[in-house]
C-alpha positions in Angstrom: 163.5 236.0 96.3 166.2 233.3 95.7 165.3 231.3 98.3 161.4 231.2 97.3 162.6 230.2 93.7 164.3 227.4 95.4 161.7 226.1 97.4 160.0 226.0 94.3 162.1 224.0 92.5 162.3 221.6 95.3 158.7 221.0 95.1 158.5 220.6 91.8 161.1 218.2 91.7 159.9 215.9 94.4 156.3 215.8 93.0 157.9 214.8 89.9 159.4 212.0 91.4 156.8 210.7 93.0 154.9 210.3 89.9 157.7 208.8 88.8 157.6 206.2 91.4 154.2 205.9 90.9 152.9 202.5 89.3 150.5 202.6 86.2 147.5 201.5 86.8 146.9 197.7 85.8 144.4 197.5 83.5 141.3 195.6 84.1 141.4 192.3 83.2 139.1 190.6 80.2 136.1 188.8 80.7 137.2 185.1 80.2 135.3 181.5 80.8 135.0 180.0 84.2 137.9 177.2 84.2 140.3 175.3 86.1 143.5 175.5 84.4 144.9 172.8 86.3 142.9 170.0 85.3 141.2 171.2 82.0 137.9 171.9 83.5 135.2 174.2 82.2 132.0 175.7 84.1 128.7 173.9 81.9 125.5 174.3 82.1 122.4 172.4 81.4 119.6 173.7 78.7 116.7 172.1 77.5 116.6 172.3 73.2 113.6 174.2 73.5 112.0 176.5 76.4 109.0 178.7 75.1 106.2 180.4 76.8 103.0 179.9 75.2 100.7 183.3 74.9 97.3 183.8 73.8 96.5 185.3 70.7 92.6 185.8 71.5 91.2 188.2 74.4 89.4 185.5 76.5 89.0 183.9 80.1 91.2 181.4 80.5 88.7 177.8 80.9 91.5 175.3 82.0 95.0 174.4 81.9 94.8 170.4 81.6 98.6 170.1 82.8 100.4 171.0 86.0 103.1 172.3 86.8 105.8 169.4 86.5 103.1 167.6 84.9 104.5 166.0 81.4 102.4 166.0 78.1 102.5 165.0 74.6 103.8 166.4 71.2 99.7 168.0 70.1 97.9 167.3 73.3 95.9 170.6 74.2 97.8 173.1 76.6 95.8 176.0 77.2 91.4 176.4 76.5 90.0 179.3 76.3 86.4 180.5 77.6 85.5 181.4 73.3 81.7 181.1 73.4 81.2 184.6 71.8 83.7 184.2 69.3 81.8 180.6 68.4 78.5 182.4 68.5 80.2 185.0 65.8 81.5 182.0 63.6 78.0 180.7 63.7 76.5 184.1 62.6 79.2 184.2 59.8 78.7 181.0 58.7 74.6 181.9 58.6 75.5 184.5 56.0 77.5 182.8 53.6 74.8 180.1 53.3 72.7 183.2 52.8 74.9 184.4 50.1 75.7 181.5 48.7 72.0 181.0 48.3 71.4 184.5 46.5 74.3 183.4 44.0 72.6 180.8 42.8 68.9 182.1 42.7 70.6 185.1 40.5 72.5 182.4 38.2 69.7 180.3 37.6 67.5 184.6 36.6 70.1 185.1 34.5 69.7 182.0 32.2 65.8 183.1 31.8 67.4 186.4 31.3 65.6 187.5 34.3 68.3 189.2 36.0 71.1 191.4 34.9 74.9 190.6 35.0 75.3 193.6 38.0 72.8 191.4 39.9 74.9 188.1 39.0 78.4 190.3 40.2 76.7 191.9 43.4 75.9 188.6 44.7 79.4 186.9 44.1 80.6 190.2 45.5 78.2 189.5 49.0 78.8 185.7 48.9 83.0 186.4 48.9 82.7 188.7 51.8 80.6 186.4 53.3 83.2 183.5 53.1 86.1 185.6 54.3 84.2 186.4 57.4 83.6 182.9 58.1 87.6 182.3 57.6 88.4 184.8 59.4 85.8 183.8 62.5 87.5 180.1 61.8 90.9 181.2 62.2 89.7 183.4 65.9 88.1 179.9 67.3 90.9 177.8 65.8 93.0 179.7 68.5 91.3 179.1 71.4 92.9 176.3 72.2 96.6 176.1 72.6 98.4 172.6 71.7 101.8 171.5 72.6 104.5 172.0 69.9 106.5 169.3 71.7 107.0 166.9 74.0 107.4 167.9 77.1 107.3 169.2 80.6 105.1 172.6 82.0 107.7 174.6 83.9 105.4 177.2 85.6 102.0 178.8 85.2 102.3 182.4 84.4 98.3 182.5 84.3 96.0 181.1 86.2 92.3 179.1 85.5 89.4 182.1 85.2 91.6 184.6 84.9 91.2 187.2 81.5 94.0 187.5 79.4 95.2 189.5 76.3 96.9 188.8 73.2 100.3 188.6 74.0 100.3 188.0 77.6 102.1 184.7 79.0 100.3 181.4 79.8 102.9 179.1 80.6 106.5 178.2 80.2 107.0 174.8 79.1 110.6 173.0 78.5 111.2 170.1 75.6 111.8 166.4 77.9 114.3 165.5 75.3 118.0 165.3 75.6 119.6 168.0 77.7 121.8 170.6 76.0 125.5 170.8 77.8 126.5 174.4 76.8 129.9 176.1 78.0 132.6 178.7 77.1 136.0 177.1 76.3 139.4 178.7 75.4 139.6 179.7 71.8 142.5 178.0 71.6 141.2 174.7 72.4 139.9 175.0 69.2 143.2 173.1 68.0 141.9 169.9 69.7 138.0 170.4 70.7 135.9 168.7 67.9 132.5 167.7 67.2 132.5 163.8 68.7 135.3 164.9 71.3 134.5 163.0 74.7 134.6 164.4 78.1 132.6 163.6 81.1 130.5 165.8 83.3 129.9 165.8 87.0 126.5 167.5 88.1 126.8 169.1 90.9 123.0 168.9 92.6 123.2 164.7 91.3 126.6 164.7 92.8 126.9 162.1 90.1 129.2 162.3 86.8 127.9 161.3 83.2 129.9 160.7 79.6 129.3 163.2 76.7 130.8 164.6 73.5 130.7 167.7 71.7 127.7 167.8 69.5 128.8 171.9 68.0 130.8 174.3 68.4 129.5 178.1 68.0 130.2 180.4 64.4 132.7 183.1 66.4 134.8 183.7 69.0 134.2 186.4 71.5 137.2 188.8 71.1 137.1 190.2 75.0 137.0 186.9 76.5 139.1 184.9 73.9 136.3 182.4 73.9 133.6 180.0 71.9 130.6 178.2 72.5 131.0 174.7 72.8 127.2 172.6 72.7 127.7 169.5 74.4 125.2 165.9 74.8 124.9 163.2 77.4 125.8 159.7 76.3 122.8 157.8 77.1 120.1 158.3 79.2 120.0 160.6 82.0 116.6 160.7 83.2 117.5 162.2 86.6 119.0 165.3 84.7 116.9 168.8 85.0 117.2 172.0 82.7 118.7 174.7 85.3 121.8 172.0 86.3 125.4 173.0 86.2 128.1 171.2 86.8 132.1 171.0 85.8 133.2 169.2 82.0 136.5 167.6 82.6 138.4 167.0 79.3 141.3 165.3 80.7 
């Protein structure tokens, strides 16, 4: 009985002491930016200012698409036209009925001067002739949309949609990118923050271009990321870089 005691102890104690010996675990390490300590460079990347993809907001067949993919176009310059020829046929209908209205309106003013109609016929026919002219807005405002127009200048990225093809309100047309000036944007150290201003030059070197190009610091972001100890810095060329393409990355050196 002694000896089973013992044997118990023993076991005991040497599991014991090899959790003791045992490490901790290490735990994980945080997220942080992509950098090279040694020479004070940061991972960037290259954004155009604005990226949107333009959806119809009518249910119609899709008549043309004037620009290509990779094709450039103008701040206004139509985008995306619409097959509307019953929504046109509709505005035409509408617009037939306000003249109508409009019409009665004035035969019942000109009664009720001669006293030859009564002021319920006067308010029935401003009644008809209002409806009348908010269906013609409203038929206005459909046909106004049947053409898309560029919000920008710029370049067509891709075609989501296709010519001929039906499409709904809300479904993507195309994804079009601003040609402006390229947006440099990166995740530096927080505490670079003692040194990294707005107007604070670095230079970037692209890696498709194999080419570097002079910028500054344009803005730095509202908050730092607690996990990674980080903040957005928005960086812009210095000149003109008309080889440079939204999707680019590259390495900022700041030394």
């Amino acid at each position: 009985m002694r000896l089973t005691v013992l044997r118990a102890a023993a076991c005991l104690l040497a599991a014991s002491c090899a959790q003791a010996a045992t490490p901790p675990a290490k735990p994980k390490p945080l997220a942080v930016p992509v950098t090279n300590a040694s020479d004070g460079r940061i991972r960037v990347q290259l954004m155009a200012r604005n990226a949107v993809t333009l959806s119809g907001e009518v249910a119609a067949k899709i008549a043309a698409l004037p620009v290509p993919e990779g094709g450039s176009f103008s701040k206004g310059q139509p985008l995306v036209q619409f097959d509307c020829g019953s929504y046109r046929a509709q505005l035409r209908k509408s617009q037939a009925s306000l003249e109508a209205a409009s019409q009665l309106l004035k035969v019942n003013n000109q009664l009720a001067k001669l006293n030859s109609a009564g002021a319920l016929d006067v308010a029935q026919a401003q009644g008809k002739a209002k409806e009348a002219a908010a269906d013609a807005s409203y038929m206005q405002t459909i046909v106004g949309k049947c053409v898309i127009s560029a919000p920008f200048n710029g370049r067509v990225a891709r075609r989501v949609a296709a010519v001929h093809q039906y499409v709904s309100p809300g479904n993507p047309v195309l994804d079009i990118v601003d040609s402006g000036a390229l947006e440099l944007r990166m995740l530096v150290p927080s505490k670079w923050l003692a040194t990294l201003k707005p107007g604070s030059k670095f230079t970037v070197a692209v890696d498709e271009l194999g080419a570097s190009f002079p910028a500054k610091i344009e803005r730095l972001g509202a908050q730092i990321d607690p996990v990674s100890q980080s903040i957005l810095a928005v960086g812009v060329i210095e000149g003109k870089g008309a080889s440079l393409l939204p999707g680019m990355s590259g390495w900022a050196s700041f030394k």
